[in-house]
Backbone as CSV, one residue per row, in Angstrom:
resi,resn,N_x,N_y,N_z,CA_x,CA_y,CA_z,C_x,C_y,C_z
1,UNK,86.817,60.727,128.514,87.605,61.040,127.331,87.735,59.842,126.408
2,UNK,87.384,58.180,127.225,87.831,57.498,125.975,86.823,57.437,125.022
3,UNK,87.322,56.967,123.771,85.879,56.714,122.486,85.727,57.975,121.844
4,UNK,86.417,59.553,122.425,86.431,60.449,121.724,87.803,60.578,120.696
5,UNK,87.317,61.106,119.787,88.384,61.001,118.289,89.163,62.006,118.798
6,UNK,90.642,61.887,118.987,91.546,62.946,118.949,91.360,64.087,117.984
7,UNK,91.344,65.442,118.094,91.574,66.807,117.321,92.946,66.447,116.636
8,UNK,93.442,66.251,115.419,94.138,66.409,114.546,95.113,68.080,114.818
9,UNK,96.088,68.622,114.887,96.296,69.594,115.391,96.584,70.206,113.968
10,UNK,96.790,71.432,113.969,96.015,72.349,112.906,97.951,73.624,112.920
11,UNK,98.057,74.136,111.573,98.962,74.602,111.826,98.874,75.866,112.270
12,UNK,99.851,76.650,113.138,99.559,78.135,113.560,99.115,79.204,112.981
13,UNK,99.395,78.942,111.587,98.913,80.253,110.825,98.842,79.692,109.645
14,UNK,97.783,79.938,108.445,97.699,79.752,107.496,98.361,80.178,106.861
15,UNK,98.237,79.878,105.347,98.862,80.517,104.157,98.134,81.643,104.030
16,UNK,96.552,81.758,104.389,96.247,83.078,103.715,96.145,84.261,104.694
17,UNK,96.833,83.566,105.974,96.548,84.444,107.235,98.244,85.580,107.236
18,UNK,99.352,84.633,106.236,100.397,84.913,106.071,100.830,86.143,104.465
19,UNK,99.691,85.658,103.563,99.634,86.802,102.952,98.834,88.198,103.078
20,UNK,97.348,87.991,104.152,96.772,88.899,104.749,97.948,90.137,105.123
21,UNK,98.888,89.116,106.429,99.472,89.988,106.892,100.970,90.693,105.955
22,UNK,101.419,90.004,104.764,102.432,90.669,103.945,101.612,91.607,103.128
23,UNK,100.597,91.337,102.846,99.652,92.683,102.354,99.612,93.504,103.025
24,UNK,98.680,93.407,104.566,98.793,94.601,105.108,100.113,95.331,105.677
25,UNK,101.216,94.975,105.705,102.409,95.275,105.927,102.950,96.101,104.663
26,UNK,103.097,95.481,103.182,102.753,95.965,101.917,101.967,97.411,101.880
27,UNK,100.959,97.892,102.485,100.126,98.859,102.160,100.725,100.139,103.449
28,UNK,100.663,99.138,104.375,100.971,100.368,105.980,102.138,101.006,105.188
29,UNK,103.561,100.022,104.462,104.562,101.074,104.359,104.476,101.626,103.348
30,UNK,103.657,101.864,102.482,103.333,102.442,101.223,103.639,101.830,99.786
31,UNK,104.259,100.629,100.098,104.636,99.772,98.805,103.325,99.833,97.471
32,UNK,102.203,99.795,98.375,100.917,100.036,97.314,100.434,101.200,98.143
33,UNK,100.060,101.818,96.934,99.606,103.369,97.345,97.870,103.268,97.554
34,UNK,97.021,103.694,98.362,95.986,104.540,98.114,95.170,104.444,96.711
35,UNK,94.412,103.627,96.227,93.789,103.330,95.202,94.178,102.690,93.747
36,UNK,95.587,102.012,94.723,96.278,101.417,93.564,95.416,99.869,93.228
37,UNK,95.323,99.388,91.949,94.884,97.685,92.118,95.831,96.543,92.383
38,UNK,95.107,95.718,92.643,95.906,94.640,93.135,95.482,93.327,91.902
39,UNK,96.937,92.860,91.267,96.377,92.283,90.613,96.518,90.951,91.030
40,UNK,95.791,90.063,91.077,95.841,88.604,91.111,97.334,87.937,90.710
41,UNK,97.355,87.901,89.597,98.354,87.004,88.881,99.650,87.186,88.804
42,UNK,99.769,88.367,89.162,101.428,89.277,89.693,101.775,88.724,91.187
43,UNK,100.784,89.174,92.205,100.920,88.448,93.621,101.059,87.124,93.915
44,UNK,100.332,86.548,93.228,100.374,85.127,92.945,102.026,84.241,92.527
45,UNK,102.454,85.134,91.587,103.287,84.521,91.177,104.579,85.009,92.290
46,UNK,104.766,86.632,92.933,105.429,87.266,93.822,105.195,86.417,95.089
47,UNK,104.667,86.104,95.467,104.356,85.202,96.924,104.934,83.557,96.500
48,UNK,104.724,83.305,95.526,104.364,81.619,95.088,103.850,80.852,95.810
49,UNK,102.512,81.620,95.160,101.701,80.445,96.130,100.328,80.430,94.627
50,UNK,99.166,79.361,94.878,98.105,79.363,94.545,97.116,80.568,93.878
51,UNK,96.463,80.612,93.778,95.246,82.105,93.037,94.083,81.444,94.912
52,UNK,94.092,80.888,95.405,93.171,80.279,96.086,93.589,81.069,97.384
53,UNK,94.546,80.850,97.951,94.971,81.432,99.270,95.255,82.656,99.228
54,UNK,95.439,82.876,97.680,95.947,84.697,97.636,94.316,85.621,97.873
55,UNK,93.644,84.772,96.976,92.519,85.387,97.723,91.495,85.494,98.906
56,UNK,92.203,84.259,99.437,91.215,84.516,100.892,91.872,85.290,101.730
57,UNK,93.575,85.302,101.618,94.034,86.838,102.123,93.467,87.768,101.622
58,UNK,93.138,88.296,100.810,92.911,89.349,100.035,91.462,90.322,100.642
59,UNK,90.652,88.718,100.590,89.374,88.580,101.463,89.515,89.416,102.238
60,UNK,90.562,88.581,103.482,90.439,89.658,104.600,90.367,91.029,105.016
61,UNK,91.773,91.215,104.189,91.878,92.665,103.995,90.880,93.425,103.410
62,UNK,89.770,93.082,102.733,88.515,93.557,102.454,87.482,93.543,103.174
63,UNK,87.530,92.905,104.116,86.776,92.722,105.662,87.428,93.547,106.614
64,UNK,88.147,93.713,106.065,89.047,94.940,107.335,89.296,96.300,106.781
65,UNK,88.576,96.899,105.631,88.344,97.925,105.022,89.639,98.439,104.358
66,UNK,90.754,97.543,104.112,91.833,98.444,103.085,92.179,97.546,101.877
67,UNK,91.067,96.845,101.407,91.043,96.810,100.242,89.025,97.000,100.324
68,UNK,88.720,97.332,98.503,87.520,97.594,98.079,87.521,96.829,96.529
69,UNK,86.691,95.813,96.314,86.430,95.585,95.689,85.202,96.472,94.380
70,UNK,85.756,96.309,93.025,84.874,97.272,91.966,84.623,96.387,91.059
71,UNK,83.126,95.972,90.748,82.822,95.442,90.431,83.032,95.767,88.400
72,UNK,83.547,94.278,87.861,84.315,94.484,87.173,85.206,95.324,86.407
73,UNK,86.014,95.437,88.190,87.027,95.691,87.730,88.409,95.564,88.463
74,UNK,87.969,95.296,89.621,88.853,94.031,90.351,89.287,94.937,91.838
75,UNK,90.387,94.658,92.872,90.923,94.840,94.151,91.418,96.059,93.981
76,UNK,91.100,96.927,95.110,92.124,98.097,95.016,92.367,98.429,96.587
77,UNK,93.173,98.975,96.577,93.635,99.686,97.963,92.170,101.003,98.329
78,UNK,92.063,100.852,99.425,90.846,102.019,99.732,91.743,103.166,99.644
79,UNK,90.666,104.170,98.924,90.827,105.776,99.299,90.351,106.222,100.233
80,UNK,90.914,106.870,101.143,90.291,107.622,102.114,89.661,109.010,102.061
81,UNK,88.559,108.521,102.534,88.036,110.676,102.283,88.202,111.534,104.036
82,UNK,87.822,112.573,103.614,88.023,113.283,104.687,86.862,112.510,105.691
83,UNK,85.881,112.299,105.479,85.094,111.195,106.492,85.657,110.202,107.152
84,UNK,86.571,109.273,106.246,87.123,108.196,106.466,88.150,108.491,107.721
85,UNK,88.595,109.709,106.939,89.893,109.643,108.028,89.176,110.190,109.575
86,UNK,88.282,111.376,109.631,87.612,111.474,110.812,87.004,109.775,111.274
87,UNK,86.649,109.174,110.717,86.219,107.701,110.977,87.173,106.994,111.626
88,UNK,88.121,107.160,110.985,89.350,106.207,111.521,90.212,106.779,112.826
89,UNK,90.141,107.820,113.044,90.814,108.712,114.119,89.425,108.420,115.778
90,UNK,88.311,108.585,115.260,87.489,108.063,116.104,87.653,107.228,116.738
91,UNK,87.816,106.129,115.879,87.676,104.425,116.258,88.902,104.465,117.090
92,UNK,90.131,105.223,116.263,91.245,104.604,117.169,91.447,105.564,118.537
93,UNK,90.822,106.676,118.609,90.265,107.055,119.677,89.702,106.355,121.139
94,UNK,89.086,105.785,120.366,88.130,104.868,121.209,88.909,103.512,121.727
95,UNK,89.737,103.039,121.136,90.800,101.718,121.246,91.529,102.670,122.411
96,UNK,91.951,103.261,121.957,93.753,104.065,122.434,92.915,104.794,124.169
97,UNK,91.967,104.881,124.065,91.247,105.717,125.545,90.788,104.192,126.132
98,UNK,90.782,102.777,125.644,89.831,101.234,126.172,90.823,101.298,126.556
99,UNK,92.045,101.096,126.136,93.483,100.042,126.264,93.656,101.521,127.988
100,UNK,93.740,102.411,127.469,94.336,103.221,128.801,93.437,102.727,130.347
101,UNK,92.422,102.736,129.861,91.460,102.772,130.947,92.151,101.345,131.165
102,UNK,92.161,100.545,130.400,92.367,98.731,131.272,94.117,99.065,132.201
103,UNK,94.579,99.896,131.322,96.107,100.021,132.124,96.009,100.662,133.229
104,UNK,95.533,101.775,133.098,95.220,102.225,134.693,94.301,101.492,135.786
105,UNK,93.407,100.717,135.403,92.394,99.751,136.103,93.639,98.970,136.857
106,UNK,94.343,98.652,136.135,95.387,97.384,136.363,96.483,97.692,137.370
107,UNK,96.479,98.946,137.625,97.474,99.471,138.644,98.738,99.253,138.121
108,UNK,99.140,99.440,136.330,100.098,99.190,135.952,101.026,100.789,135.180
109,UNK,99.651,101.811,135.400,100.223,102.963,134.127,101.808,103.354,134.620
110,UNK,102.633,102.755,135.577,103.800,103.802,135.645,104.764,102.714,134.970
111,UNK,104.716,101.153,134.790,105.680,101.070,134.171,104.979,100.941,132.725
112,UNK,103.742,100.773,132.025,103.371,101.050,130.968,104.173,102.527,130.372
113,UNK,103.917,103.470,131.432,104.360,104.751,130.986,106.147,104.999,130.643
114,UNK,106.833,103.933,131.476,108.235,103.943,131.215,108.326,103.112,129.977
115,UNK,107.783,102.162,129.555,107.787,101.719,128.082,107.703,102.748,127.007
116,UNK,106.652,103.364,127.289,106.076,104.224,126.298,107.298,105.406,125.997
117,UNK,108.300,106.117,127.406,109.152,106.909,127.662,110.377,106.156,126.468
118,UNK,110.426,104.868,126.518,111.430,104.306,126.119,111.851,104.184,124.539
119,UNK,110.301,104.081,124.371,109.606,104.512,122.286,110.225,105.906,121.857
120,UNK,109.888,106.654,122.918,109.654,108.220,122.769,111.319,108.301,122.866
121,UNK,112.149,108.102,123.645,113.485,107.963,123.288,114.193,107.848,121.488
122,UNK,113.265,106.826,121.432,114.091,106.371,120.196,113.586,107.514,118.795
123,UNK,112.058,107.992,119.293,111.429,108.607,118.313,112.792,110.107,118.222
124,UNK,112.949,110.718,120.041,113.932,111.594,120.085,114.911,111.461,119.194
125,UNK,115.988,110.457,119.344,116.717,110.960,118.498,116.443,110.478,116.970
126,UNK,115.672,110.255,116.540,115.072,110.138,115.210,115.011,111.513,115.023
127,UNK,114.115,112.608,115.826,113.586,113.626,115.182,115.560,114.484,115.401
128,UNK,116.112,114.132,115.881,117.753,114.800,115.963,117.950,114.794,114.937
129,UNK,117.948,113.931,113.853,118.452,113.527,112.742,117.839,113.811,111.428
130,UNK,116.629,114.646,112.390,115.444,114.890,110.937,115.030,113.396,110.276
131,UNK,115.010,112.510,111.226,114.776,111.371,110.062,113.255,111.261,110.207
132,UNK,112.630,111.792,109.085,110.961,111.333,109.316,110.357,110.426,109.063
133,UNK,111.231,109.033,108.388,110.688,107.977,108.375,110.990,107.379,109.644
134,UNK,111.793,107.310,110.255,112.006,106.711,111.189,111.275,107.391,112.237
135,UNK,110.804,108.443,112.034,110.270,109.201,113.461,108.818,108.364,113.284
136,UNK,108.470,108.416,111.964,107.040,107.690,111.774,106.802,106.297,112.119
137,UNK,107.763,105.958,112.043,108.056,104.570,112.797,107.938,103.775,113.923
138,UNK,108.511,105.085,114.643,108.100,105.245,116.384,107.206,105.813,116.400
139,UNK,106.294,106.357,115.942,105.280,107.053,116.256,104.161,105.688,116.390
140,UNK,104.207,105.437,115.006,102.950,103.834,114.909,103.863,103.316,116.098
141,UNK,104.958,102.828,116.877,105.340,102.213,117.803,104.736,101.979,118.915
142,UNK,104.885,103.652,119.192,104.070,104.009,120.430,103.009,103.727,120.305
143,UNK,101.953,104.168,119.404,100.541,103.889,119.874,100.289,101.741,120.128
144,UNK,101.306,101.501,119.002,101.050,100.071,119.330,101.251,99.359,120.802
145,UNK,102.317,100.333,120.989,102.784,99.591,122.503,101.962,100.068,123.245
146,UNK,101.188,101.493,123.601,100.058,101.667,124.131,98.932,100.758,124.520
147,UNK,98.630,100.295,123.073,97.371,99.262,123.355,97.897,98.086,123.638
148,UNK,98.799,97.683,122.921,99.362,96.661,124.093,99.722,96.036,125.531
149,UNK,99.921,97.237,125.718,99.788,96.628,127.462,98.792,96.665,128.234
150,UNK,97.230,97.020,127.539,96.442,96.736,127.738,96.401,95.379,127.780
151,UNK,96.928,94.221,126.827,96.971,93.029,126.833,95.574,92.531,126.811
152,UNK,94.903,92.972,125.873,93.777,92.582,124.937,94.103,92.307,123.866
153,UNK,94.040,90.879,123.115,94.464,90.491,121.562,93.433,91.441,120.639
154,UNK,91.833,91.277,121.079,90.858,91.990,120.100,91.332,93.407,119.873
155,UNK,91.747,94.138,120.856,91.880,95.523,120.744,93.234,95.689,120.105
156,UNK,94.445,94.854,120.600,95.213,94.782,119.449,95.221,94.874,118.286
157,UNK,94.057,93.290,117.687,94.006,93.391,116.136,93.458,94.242,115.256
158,UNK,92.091,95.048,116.257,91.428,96.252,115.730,92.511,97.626,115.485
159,UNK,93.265,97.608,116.317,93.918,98.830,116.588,95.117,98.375,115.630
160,UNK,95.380,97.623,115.080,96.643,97.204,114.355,96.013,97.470,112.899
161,UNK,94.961,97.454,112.560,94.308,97.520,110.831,94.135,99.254,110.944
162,UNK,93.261,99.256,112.264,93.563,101.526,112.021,94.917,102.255,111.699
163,UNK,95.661,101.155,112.231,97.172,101.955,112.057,97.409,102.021,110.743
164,UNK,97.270,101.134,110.095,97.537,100.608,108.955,96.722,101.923,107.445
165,UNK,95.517,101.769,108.358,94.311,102.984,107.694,95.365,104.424,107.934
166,UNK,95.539,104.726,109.208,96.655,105.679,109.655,97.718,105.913,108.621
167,UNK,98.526,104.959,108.202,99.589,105.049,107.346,98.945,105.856,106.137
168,UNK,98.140,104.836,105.644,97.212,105.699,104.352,96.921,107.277,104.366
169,UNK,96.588,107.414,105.976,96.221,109.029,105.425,97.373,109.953,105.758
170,UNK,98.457,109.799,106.707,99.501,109.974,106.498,100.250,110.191,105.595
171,UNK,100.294,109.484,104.387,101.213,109.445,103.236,100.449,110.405,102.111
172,UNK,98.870,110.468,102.460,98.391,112.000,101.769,98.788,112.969,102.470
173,UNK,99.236,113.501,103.724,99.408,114.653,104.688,100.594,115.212,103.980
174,UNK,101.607,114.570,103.308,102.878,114.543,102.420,103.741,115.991,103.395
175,UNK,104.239,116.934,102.877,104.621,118.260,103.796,104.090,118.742,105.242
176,UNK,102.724,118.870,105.098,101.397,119.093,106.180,101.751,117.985,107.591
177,UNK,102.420,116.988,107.164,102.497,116.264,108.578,103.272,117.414,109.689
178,UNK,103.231,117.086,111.094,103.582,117.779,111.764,105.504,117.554,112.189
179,UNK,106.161,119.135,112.335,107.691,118.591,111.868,108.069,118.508,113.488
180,UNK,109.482,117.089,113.250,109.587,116.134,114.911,109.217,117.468,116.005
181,UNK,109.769,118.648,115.695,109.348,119.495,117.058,108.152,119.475,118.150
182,UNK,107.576,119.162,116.846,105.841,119.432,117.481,105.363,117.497,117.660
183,UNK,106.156,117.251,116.779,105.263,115.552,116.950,106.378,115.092,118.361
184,UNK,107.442,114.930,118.380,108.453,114.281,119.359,107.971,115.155,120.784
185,UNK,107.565,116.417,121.053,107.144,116.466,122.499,105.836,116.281,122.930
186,UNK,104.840,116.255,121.755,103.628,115.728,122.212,103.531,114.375,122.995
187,UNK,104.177,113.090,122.254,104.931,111.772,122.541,104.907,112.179,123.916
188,UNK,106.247,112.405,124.322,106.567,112.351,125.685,105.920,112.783,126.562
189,UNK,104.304,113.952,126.144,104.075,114.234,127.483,102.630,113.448,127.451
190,UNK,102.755,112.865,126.560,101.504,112.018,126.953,102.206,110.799,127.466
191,UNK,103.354,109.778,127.232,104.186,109.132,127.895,104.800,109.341,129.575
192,UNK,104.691,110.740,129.742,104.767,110.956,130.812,103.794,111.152,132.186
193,UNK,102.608,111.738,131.499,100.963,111.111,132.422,100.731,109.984,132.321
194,UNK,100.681,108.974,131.613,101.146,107.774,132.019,102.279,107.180,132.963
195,UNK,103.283,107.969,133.040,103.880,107.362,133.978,103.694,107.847,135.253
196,UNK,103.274,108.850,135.250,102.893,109.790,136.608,101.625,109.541,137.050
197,UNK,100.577,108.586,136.256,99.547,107.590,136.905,98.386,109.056,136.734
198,UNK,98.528,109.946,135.866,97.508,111.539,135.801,96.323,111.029,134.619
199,UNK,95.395,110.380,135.164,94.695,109.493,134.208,93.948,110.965,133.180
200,UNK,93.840,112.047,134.006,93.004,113.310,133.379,93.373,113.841,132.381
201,UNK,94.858,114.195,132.885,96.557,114.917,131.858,96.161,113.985,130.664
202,UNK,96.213,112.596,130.829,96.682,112.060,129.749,95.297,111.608,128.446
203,UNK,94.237,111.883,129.312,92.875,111.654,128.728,93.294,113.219,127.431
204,UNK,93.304,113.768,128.136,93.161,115.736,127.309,94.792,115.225,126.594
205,UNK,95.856,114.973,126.681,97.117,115.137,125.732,96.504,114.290,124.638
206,UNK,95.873,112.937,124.756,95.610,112.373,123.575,94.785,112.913,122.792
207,UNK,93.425,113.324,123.295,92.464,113.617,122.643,93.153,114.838,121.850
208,UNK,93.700,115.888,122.633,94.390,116.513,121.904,95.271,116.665,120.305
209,UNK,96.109,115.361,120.676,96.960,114.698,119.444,96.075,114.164,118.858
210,UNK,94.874,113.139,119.090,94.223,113.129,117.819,93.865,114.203,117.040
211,UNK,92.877,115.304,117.507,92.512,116.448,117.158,93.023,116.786,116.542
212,UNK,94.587,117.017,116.650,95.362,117.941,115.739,95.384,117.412,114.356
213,UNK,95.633,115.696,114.710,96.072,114.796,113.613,94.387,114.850,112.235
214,UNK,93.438,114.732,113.234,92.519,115.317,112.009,92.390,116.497,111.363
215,UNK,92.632,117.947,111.693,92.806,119.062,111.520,94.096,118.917,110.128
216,UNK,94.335,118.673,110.418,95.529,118.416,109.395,95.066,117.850,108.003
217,UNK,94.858,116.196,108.224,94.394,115.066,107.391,93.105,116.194,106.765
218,UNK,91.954,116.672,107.280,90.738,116.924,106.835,91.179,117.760,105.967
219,UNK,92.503,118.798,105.481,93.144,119.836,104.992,93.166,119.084,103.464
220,UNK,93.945,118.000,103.653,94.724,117.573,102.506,94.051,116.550,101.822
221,UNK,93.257,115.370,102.565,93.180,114.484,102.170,92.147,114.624,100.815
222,UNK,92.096,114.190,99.528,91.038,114.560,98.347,90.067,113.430,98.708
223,UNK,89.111,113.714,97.629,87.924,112.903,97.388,88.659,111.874,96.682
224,UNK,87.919,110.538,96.694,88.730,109.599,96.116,88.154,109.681,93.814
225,UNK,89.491,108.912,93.032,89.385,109.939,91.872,88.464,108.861,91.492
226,UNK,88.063,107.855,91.588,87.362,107.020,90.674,85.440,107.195,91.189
């Protein structure tokens, strides 16, 4: 080790890793809609920061498909088409069935599944109250805590930008979303083959709930207008 130059230590998160994520936080809750633009010099001045870091956040989020650049004519939030959203229900398909398989590998699905019971609680009395923002709330909850205890960061961060895509087509579903009756017991009984270690039950409840969730989205969602 001697004669080697010490690593200078580096800070935890950037500036543009910090507006990445107030953007995508910005878009999941609908603050920017679905093909709205993003202008430079407004964000810039709303963040206070640089034109430099705002755009290498910006970057990202364009590497992670919810922003699209138009050539002159600047950043916008992606539209989703009915492809997109079958696209995006896939992928997170495919995350949400990796993360299960590593939890059950792990000999962990029954207290994974009491976590998940514990979401589904809170989603319950959300849907008591008719509150559908808050039910939507727990809903992205659950699936997050799902892949989470897989305790994979990659499948995390992938599965954290679909959600985000999720929100988007969600907020076109507008009426058409499904009311807490039907969304709050689906929750629990896929929370509950998880806890009951029924790797089969819970393979068919999800695939299921996706299914429905495209059936729906493919109804409403338009062609994008530009």
């Amino acid at each position: 080790m001697s004669g080697r130059r010490a690593i200078e230590p580096v800070p935890t998160e950037s500036t543009a890793s910090l507006i990445a994520d107030r953007l995508r936080s910005a878009i999941h809750s609908g603050h920017f809609a679905a093909g709205e633009q993003l202008h430079e010099v407004v964000l810039a001045r709303e963040f206070g920061v640089s034109r430099g870091p705002l755009r290498e956040g910006m970057q990202r989020l364009t590497q992670e498909g919810l922003l699209v650049s138009i050539k002159n004519r600047g950043l916008f939030v992606v539209e989703l088409t009915e492809a997109d959203v079958r696209d995006v229900y896939l992928a997170r398909s495919a995350i949400e069935h990796a993360a299960a398989e590593e939890i059950f590998r792990s000999g962990n699905p029954e207290r994974s599944g009491l976590r998940l019971i514990k979401i589904w609680q809170d989603m319950e009395k959300a849907g008591q109250r008719n509150d559908v923002v808050a039910i939507g709330h727990w809903d992205v909850k659950f699936h997050e805590c799902l892949v989470a205890q897989a305790k994979s960061p990659r499948l995390s961060r992938i599965h954290r930008t679909l959600m985000t895509e999720t929100k988007l087509c969600i907020n076109a579903l507008g009426g058409s979303y499904p009311p807490p009756d039907e969304r709050v017991p689906e929750h629990k009984a896929i929370a509950e083959a998880m806890r009951d270690q029924d790797r089969q039950l819970f393979d068919r409840l999800l695939d299921a709930h996706m299914d429905d969730a495209i059936r729906r989205l493919a109804k409403v969602v338009p062609p994008p207008a530009r």
